[in-house]
N, C-alpha and C positions, 0 to 999 in steps of 0.2 A: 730357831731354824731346825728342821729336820733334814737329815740325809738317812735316804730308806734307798741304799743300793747294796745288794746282796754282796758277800763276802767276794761269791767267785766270779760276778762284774768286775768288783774292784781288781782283784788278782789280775783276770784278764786285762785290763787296758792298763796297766803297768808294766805286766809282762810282755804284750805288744807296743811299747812304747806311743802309745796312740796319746792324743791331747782327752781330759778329759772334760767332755760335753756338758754346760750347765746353765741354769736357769737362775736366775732372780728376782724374787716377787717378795717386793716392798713397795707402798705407800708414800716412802721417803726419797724422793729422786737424790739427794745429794747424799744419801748410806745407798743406793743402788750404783751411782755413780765412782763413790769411793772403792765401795766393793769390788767393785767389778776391774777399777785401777790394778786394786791388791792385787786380785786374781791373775790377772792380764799378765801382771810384769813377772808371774811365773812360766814359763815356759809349757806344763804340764796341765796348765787350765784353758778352755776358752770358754769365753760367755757368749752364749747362743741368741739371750734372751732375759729380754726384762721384763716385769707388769708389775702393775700398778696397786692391780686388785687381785681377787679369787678367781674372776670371770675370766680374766683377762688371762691369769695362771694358766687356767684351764684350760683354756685355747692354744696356749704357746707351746703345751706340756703332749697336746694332742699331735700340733701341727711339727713341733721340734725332734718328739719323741728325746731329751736329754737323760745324761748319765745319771747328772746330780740336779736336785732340787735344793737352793735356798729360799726358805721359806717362813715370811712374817704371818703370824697365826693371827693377828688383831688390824687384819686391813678393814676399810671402806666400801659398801657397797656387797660383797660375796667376800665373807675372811678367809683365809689361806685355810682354817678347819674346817670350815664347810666344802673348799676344792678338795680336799683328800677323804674326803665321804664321798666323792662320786666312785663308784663303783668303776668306770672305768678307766679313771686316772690312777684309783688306790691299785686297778692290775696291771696300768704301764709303769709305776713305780717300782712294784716290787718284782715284776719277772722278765720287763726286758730291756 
């Protein structure tokens, strides 16, 4: 799993007490399912958004714009390494 969110993202939505925005993209519905329980029953997370695949990442990641990316590298079909080679998802991760 990668989280590529800049130090003073993080800073910021803690210090504005905001939920922080996230995605999940795994393969595994019942580890996305779980995950997302985990997440959930914390007050400080919301899941925005699941996929399956790379493709499907990428589309969520465009459409969602989220805080945090979890992210399985060995999916089906487009792997989660191939979605953060796109040039414009590697620039919505890392600057906004």
């Amino acid at each position: 799993m990668i989280c590529n969110v800049p130090t003073h993202k993080v800073y910021s939505i803690f210090v504005n007490c905001r939920q922080v925005r996230l995605v999940i993209a795994d393969d595994r519905p019942i580890f996305r399912d779980g995950l997302r329980r985990l997440l959930e029953a914390e007050a400080d997370f919301k899941v925005v958004g699941q996929a399956s695949d790379g493709a499907e990442t990428v589309q969520l990641i465009r459409e969602l714009k989220p805080d945090l990316l979890l992210l399985e590298l060995a999916m089906p079909k487009h792997s989660g390494l191939e979605a953060l080679r796109e040039p414009r998802i590697s620039f919505l991760l890392s600057c906004c």
